[in-house]
N, C-alpha and C positions, 0 to 999 in steps of 0.2 A: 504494500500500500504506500503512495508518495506520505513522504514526509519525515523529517528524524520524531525517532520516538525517544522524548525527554523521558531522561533516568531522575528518580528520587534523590540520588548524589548532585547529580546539575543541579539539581530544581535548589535542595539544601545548599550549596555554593553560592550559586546565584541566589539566595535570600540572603543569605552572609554577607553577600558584597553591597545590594540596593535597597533602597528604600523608594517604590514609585510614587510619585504625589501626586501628578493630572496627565489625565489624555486629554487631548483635543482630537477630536475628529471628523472630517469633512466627506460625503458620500454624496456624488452624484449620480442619484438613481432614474434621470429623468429620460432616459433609451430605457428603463424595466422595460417597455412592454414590447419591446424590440428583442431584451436579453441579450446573450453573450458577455461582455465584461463590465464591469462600472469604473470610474476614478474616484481611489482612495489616499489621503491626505492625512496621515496622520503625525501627530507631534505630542511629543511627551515628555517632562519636566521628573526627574530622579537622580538621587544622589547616589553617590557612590562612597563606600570607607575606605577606599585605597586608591593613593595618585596612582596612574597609569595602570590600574589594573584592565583586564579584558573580561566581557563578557557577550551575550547576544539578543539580539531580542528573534519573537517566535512571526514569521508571516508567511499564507502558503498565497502564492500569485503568479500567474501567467506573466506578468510583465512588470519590473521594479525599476522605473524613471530616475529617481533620486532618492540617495539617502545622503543626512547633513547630519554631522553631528558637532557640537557646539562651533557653528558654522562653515565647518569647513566641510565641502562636496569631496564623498567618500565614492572610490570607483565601484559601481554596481557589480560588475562582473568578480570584481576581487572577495566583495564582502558577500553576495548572497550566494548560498549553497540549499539545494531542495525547500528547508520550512526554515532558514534562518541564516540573521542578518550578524554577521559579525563587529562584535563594538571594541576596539582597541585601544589606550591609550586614554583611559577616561578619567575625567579631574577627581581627585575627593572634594567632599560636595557635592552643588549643584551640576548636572549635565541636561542639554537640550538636544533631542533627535526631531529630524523631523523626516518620515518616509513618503514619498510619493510614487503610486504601485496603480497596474490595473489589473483589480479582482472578477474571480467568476462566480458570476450565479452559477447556481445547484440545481439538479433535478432530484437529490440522493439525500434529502432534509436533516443534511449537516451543511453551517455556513449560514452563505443567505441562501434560501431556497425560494424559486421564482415559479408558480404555479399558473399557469391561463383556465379560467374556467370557462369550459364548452359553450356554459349556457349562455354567456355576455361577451366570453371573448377577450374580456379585460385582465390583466396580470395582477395576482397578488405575490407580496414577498412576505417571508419572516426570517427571523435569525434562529439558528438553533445551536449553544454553544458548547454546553457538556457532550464530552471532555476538553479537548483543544484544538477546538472552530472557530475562536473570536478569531484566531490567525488566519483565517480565510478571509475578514472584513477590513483589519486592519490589525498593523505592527503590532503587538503585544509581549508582553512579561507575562508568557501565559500559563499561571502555575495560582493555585489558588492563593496563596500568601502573598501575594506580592498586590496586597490592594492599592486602589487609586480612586478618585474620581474621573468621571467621564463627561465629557461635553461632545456631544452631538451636534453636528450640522449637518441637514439632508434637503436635500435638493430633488424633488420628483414632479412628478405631472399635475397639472393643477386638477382641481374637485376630488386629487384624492388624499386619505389618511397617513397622517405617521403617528406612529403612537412609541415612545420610548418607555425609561425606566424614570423619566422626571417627566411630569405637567406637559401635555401636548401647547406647543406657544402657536400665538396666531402667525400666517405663514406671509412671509413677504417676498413681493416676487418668486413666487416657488418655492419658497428655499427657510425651512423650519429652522430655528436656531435654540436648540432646550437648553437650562440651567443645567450646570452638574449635579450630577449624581453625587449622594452620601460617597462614602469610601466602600467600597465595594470589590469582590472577586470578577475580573473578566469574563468568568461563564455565565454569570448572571443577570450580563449587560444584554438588553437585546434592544430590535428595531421590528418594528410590524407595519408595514409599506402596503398602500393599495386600497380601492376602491370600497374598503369596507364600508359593513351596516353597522348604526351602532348604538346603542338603546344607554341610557346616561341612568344614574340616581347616586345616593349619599348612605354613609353609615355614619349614626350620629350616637360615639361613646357618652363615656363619663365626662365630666368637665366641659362641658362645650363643646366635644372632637369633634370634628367634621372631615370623613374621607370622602373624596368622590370614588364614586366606582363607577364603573363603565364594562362593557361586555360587547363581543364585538364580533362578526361574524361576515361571510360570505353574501352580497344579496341574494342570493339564488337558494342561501337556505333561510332566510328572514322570515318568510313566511311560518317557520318551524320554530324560531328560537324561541322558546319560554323565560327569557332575562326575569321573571320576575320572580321564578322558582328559584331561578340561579341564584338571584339577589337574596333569597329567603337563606336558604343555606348559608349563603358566604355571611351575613350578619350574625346568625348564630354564632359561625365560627370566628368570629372578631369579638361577639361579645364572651365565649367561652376561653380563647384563648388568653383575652389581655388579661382577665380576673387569675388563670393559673398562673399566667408567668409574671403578673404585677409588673407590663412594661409594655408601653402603649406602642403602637405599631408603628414602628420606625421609617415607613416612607411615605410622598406626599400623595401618593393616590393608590388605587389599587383597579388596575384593570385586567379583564379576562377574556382572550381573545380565540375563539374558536376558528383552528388557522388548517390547511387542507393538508394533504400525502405526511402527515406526522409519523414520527418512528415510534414515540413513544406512548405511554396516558397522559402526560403535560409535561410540564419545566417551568420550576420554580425563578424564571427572572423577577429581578427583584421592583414590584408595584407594577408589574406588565407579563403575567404569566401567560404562556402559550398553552393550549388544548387541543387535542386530536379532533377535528369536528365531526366525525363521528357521533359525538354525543350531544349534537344539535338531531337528535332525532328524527326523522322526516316518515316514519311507520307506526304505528304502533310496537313497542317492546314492554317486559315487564317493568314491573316495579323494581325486582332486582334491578334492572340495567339503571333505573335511576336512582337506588342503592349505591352501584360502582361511582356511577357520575359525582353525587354526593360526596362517594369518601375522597373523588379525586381532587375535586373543587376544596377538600378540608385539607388535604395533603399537601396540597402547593400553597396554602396559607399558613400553615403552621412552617412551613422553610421558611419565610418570611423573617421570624424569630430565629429556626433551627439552621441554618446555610446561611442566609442571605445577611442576618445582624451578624451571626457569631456565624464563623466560617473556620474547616477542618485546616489544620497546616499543611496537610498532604494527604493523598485517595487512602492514604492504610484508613481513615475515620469517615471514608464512605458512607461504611454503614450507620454511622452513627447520624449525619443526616439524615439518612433514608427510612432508618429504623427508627426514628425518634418520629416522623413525619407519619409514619406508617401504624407506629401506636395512639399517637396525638389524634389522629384523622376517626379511628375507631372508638377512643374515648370519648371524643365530643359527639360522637352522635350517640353513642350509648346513652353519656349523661347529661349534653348540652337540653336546658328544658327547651319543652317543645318539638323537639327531634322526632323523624319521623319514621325513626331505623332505632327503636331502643336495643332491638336484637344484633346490632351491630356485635358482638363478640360471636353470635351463631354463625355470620357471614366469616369474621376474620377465621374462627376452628375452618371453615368448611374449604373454604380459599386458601386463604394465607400461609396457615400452619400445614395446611396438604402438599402445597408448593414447597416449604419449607424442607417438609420429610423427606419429599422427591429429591430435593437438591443435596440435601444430606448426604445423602447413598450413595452418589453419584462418586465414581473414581477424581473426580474435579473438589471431591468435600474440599473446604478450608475452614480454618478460625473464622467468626462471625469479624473480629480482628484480623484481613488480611495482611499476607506480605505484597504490596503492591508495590515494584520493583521500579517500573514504567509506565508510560502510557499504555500500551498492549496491553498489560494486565491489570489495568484498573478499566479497558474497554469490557471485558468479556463478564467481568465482576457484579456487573449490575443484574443479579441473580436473588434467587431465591434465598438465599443465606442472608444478603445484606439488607436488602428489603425484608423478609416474612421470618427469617428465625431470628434476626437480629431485633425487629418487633417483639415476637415470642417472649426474648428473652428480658427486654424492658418491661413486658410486664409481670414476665415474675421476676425482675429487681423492683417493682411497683409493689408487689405483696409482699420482698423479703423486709426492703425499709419501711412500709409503711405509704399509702398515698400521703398524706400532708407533709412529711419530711417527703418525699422527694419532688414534689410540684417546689417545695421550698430551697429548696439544693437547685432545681431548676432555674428559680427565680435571683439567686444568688448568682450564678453560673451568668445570666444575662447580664445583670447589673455588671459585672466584675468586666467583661470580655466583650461588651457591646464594641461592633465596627472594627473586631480584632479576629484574629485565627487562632485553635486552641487544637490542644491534643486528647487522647481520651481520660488521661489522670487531671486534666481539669473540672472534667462535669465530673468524674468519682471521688476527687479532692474535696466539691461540693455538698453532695450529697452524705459523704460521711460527717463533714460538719453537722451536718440538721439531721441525721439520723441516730449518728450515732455506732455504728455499724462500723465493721472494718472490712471492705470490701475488694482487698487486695487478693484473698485468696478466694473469693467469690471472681473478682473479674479473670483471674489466672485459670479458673476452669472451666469457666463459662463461655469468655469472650476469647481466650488464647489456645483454645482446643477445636475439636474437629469431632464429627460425630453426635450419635445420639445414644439417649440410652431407652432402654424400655422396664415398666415397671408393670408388675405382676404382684395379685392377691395371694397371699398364702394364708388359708381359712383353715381353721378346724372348730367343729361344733359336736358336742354330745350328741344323743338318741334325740330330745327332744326339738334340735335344730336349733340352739343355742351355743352362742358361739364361745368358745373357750381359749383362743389364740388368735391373733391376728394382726397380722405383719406385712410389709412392704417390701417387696423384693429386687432389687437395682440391677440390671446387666449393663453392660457396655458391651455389646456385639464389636468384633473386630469390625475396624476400617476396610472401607473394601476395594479394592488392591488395585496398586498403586497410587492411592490416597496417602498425607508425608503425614507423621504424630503418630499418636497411639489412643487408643480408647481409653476413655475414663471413666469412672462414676463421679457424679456432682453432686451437692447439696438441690434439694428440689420443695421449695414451699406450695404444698399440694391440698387441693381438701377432695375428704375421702364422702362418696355420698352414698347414702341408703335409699333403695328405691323399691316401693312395695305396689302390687295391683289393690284400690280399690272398690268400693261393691261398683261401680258404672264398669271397672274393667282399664281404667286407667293407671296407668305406672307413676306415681310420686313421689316426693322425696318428703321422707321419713326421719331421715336424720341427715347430718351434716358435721364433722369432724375435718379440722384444717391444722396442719402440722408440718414440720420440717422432717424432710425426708434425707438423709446421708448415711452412706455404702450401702453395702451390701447389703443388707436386712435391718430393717427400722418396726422394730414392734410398736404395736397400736394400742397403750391399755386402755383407751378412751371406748373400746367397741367390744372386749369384752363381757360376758352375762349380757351381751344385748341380744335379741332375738336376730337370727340369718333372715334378710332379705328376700325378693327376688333376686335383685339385681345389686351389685356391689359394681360400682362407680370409681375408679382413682382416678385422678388430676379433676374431679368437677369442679364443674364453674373456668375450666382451663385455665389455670393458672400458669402453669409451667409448661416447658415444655420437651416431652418425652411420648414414646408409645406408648400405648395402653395394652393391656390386653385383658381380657375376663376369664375368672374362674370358667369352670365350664358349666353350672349351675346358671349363673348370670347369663351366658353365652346363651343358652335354652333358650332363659327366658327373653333376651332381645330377639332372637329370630324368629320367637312368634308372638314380642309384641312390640318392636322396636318404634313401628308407629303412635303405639299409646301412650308413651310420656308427654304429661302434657307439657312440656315447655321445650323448646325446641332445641336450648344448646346440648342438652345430654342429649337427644336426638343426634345431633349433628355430630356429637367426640363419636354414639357407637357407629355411626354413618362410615364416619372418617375411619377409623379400627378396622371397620371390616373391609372396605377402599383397602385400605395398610397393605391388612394382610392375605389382600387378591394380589394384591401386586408383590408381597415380598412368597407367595405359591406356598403360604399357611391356609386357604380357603380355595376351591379352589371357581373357575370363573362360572362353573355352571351353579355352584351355591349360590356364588353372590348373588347370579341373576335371581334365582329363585329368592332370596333374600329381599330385594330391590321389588321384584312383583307384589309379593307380598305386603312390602311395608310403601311403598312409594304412594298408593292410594289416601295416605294418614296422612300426606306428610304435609304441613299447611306450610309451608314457607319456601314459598319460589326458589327462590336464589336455591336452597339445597334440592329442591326438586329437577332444575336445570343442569346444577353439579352432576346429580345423579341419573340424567342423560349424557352426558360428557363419558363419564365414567363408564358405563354399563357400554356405550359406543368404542372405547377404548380397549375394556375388556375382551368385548364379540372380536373387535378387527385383529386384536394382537396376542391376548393370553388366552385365548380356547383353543384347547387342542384343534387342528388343521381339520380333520374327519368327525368333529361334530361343530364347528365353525356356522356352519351353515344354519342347523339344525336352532342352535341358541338363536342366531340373525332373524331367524322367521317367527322364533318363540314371541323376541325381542320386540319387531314390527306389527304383529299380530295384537301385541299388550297396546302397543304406543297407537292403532287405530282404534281400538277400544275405550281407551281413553280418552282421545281426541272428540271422540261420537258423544261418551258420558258426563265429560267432562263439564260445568255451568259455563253456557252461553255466553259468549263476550268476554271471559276471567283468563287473567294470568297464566292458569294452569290449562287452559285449553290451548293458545295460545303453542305455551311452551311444547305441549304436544303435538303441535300439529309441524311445528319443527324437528322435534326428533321422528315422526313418522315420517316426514320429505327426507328425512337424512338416511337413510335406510330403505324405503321403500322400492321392493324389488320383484314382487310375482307381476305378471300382466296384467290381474287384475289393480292392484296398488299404483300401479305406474299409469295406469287407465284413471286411476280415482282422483292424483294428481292433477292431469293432463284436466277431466272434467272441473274439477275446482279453478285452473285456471283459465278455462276459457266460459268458464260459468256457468256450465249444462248441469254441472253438480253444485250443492249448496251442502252446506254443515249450519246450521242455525246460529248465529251471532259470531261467527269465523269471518272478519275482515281479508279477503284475500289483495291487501294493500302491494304497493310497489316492492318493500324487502320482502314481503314472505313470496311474493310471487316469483323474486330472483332465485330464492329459497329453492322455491318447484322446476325452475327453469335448469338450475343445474343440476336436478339431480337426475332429471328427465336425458340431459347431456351426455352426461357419467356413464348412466343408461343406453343408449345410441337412440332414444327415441328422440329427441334433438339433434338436428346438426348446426350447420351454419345457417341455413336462410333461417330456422326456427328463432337462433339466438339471435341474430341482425335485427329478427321484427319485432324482438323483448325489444331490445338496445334502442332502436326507434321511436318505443312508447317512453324510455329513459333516458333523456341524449344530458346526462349528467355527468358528472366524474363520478358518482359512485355508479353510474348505471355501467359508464365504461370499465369500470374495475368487477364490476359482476359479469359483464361479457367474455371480459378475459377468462374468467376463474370457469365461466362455462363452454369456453373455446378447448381450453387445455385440457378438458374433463374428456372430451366426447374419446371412447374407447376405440379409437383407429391409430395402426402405427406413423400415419401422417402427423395425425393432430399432435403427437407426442412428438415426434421429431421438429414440428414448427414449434411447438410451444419452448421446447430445450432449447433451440438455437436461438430462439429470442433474448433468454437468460443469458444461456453462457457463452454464448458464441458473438453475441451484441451484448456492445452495453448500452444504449441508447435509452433503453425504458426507465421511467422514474422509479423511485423505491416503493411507490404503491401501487404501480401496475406489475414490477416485478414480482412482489410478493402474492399479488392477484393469481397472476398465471402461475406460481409454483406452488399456489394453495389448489388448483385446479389441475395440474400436471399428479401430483400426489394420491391415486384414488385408491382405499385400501383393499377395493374388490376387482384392480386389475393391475395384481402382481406380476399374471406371465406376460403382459406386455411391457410390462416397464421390468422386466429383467436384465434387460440387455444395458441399461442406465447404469447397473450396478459398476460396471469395469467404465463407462464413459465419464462416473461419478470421479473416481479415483486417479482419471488421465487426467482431467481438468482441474480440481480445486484448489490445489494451489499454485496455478497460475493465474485464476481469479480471484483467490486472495491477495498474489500479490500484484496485481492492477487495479484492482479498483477500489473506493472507499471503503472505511471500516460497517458501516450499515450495509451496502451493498453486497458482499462479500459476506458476511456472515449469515444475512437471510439466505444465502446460497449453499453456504456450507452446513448451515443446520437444517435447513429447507428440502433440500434436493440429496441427501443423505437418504442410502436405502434403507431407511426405518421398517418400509413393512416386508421388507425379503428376511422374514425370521427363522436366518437358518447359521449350522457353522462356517455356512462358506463365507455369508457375509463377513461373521467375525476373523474368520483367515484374511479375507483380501483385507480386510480394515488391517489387521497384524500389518500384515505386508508393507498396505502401504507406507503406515508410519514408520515403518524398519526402513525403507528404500527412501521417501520422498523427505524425510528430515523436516518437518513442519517447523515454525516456530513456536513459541510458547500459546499463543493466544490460539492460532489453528489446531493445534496438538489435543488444546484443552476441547475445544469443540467439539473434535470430530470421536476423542475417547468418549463424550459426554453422549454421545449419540450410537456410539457403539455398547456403550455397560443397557442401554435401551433393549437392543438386540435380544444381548445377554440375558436382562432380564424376563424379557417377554418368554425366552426358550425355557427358562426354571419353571413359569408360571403356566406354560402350556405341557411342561410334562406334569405337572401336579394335579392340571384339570382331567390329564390323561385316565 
């Protein structure tokens, strides 16, 4: 991939040596909607602690005009090399550079990324900076510690929007001129360019505060934006956030701008965060999905405080933004009053911590605390560890200290380090203050280890089912292989819960016991002479986090009443448990499903009734034995129209099923039943067959060979949108011909031309998991090509390809030899290596899981 990848040694050097104090920066974007390159101006005021020391600054540019440094004109050709500008001979003190470059717009939504929409024609731009992109905009010290302020000048087309990280100012002659920015990291600086829609209002704190807020979007999905919903959310989360961290929200506005082809769920810039517009919904979706939107909209607010005031010194405290962000966003809608998601901790077990598990196992495990060496490996980092376990684990250091000591360790933490960068023994310096706690060898097992553990009942009860012993039992399964460390057992603050049926037939909790759990066996005298349950419950309420497993008494009784507890998180831990242990081939895929049938009619909460299509689709494709594969598929589809048919009229849960029955649906007659739903001859009662669900039907029909091209062209017709164009894709590459599969491949890896939403489009639809023997022949074409598309093209680009286009469903040992192979012969680099292992232990695992169903 172009560009030097900055080491943690540089980055620490270069902070030793400068101190940055202001950018000035000048962008003329007023050809956007021409594209190809802009002129960049930039100049930047930093000291240095040593005469004539050297250093460099970070910019990636097709063309570098001028560089000046304390005025004297440096030869281009001599100082820039790939991503940087070489700086020689610098005064101690004060130094002034000034670069003048011209940069290129993006199709690949790292940089500025320049999008035309179909429907108007007119270009929008945005920045997108994490990791180190601001170097594509302009010169930069591009290392998070090295903050500055920022001044912007942009220069674009007239009637259209700029919106930065200060006060949009009135534009004169074309040409916007913002106030600097607070002191801030370069990846949180950003620009959002273009003809936006934009709906205005204020959040009015304590004391008089007055933010504006603003929300901004594409015209072509205006019609759809609910800004008002938006707004609802985002004030809770101002008026939740400033009351725990006692520190009123550090910039002068806050806007959120729903921006097109995003890689990610948002980006926390700081008072101008970006969002996938995506979740400007234009269909009908569940409640869940406006669950996800919620917690994402809380998540980039809370960076505000967590990254954007107090920022990490270097990617090793990744997580700790992420994870801090990632906890914050689920406790305010748990507890923010008024929330419309109290059950938010039943979402984060069902998501979050499932993700977490999966990421655990993975031969890629690391400390929740990575060693992030480079850039390369702080790109591939952004994972389930440092998002969902690294969550996990704040909140159980949330129940080890105590909530009010650590919102106050929090609050301290802010006050001290505000507009500063900090490491991880500052916020635990913190919190042991106001707790009281000495958390050194809590963070050395927690945050500096690798792996998880799993805990187990160990019961004994007399004749009369009274219990006489009852203990807690800790493994640390080995790491799995080639994973660095070694397993451990942790300390684990757990509560243990009693769950008994009812005269209605419903499962409740009966008691409740919360305790510290450390090594190997932790006896319980609190549950003693108590009467045996049905069901015995470890980690309720989720505290911690570890695997579960059940006596085999408990086990009984969830599989034939998992659906009757009435409150939905113990639902979701034994959900997630037996998820686990389908995939770790303790259960095996034809249980589950039976399992799933069974309880899935009970389950009142979307979000885990969706999971648990995801899941169950997972299962059928990958861990059922090959020679009843089938057999489970039709069991599967057969359940999912039954539902769809019974399910209440117009509700979330018909909804949801009427998509897992398009995702699967395969006898003639199904595929007939489709086909009638969407051209109308058939009806389901209160089933909207709106524009997504219809694409829904369109590919699967595709997939199917009952669509081809004119079919898909005349969808595409009735949708002449970007996302209509990115559902065409996804049903072009689907259609089961070895044509369609050879255009669609060559578009990928043989061009790079396609932006990163239409690529990801066509190799969500190249991927079909019920037509393995034609994409057989991809396995060996996989292996000749990835890493010579790793190393040409961007880090986004390249990675949706390498984790994309990876033979995931050829689940056999040949796959795992050529994978040997290649990595023995092609010598990848770290960040490839990690990838393409991480997609191989998949393999792996799916083969355990399908001899156990065996």
């Amino acid at each position: 991939m172009p560009g030097t990848n900055l080491t943690r040694e540089e980055a620490r050097r270069r902070a030793a040596l400068l101190t940055v104090d202001a950018y000035e920066i000048d962008l003329d974007l007023s050809g956007a909607q021409e594209g190809g390159t802009y002129r960049s101006e930039t100049s930047v005021r930093f000291e240095c602690a040593e005469e004539g020391a050297q250093t460099f600054v970070d910019l990636v540019a097709p063309a570098v005009h001028e560089v000046v440094l304390n005025g004297k004109h440096l030869d281009v050709a001599s100082v820039f090399r790939e991503s940087r500008i070489t700086l020689k001979h610098l005064r101690q003190g004060v130094n002034e550079l000034r670069v003048v470059a011209d940069c290129a717009y993006t199709n690949t939504g790292e940089g500025l990324h320049r999008f035309v929409d179909p429907v108007d024609g007119q270009a929008y731009l945005y920045t997108q900076f994490e990791v180190p992109d601001a170097r594509r905009v302009f010169a930069s010290f591009e290392q998070p510690d090295l903050k500055a302020t920022f001044r912007f000048t942009v220069k674009a087309p007239a009637g259209w929007s700029v919106i930065s990280n200060s006060p949009t100012p009135e534009p004169q002659d074309g040409v916007w001129a913002f106030e600097p920015t607070p002191r801030i990291s370069t990846y949180v600086t950003a620009l959002i360019v273009g003809p936006y829609h934009a709906v205005h209002s204020t959040y009015e704190g304590p004391g008089g505060q007055v933010v504006p807020l603003g929300v901004y979007c594409r015209p072509s999905l205006a019609e759809f934006l609910d800004a008002d919903a938006i707004f609802e959310v985002t004030r809770q989360g101002f008026d939740w956030f400033q009351e725990k961290f006692d520190y009123a929200y550090p910039f002068a506005k806050y806007d959120q701008l729903f921006v097109p082809e995003f890689n990610a769920g948002a980006m926390e810039n700081a008072g101008a965060v970006t969002i996938r517009d995506q979740y400007v919904f234009r269909s009908k979706v569940t409640d869940a999905a406006y669950e996800v939107r919620a917690a994402t909209i809380l998540h980039e607010l809370a960076h505000m405080w967590f990254g954007d005031l107090v920022t990490m010194e270097w990617w090793d405290d990744l997580w700790l933004n992420e994870s801090f962000a990632t906890y914050a966003e689920a406790a305010c809608q748990a507890y923010a009053p008024g929330s419309k998601w109290p059950h938010s901790w039943t979402t984060f077990a069902n998501q979050m911590k499932t993700w977490a598990y999966r990421q655990d196992q993975l031969p890629s495990t690391h400390p929740i605390m990575a060693e992030i060496r480079d850039l390369d490996d702080v790109l591939v980092n952004f994972d389930g560890i440092t998002y969902a376990k690294g969550a996990s684990v704040l909140k159980q250091l949330v129940a080890y200290v105590g909530t009010d000591a650590f919102f106050q360790g929090v609050q301290a933490y802010f006050k001290r380090h505000a507009f500063g960068n900090t490491r991880l023994s500052d916020l635990l310096g913190a919190l042991e203050e106001t707790s009281g706690r000495d958390l050194r060898t809590w963070s050395k097992k927690w945050l500096e280890t690798a792996g998880i553990n799993i805990l187990r009942p160990v019961i004994d009860t007399d004749a009369s089912g009274v219990i006489t012993s009852f203990a807690v039992k800790q493994e640390a399964p080995a790491l799995p292989a080639g994973a660095k460390g070694e397993a451990i057992l942790r300390p684990h603050r757990i509560a243990i819960g009693f769950y008994d049926l009812d005269d209605a037939g419903k499962l409740v909790r009966t008691e409740r016991v919360e305790l510290d759990v450390d090594g190997e066996l932790t006896g319980v005298e609190a549950l003693t002479g108590k009467r045996r349950p049905a069901v015995v419950l470890l980690n309720d309420d989720d505290l911690s986090y570890a695997k579960v497993r059940l006596d085999e008494e408990s086990l009984r009784n969830v599989v034939a009443h998992l659906g009757d507890f009435t409150e939905s998180l113990p639902r979701a831990l034994c959900w997630a448990s037996a998820w686990d242990m389908t995939r770790d081939g303790e259960l095996a895929t034809r249980a589950y499903l039976d399992l799933v049938l069974s309880g899935v009619a009970k389950e009142s909460d979307i979000g885990v009734v969706q999971s648990l299509h995801r899941q169950v689709k997972l299962a059928l494709d990958l861990y059922a034995a090959p020679d009843w594969r089938e057999t489970g598929l039709a069991r599967w589809t057969e359940a999912a129209l039954e539902h769809l048919r019974s399910a209440e009229p117009g509700s979330d849960h018909q909804l949801a099923w009427a998509r897992a029955f398009a995702a699967t649906a395969r006898t003639d007659e199904q595929l007939d039943l489709l086909g009638a739903l969407l051209d109308g001859s058939e009806t389901v009662e209160g089933l909207v067959v709106d524009t997504e669900l219809r694409w829904a039907f369109v590919e699967r029909l595709a997939a199917t060979g009952r669509f081809g091209a004119d079919e898909i062209a005349a969808e595409h017709e009735r949708d002449r949108t970007a996302a209509g164009e990115r559902h065409a894709a996804t049903a072009m590459a689907a259609r089961p011909t070895a044509e369609a599969k050879a255009e669609a491949w060559a578009s990928v890896v043989e061009s790079d031309t396609l932006p990163n939403a239409v690529q990801e489009a066509v190799i969500a639809g190249f991927v079909q998991t019920d037509q393995r023997e034609l994409l057989a022949p991809y396995t060996a074409a996989y292996f000749a090509a990835v890493k010579g598309v790793w190393e040409s093209r961007s880090h986004e680009m390249a990675q949706q390809i390498a984790v994309g286009l990876y033979p995931s469903v050829q689940v056999s040992a040949a796959t795992l030899d050529a994978t040997d192979a290649w990595l023995e012969s092609a010598q990848p680099n770290a960040a490839l290596r990690r990838l393409v292992s991480e997609s191989r232990a998949g393999v792996e695992r799916a083969l355990k899981a399908q001899a156990a169903d065996r």
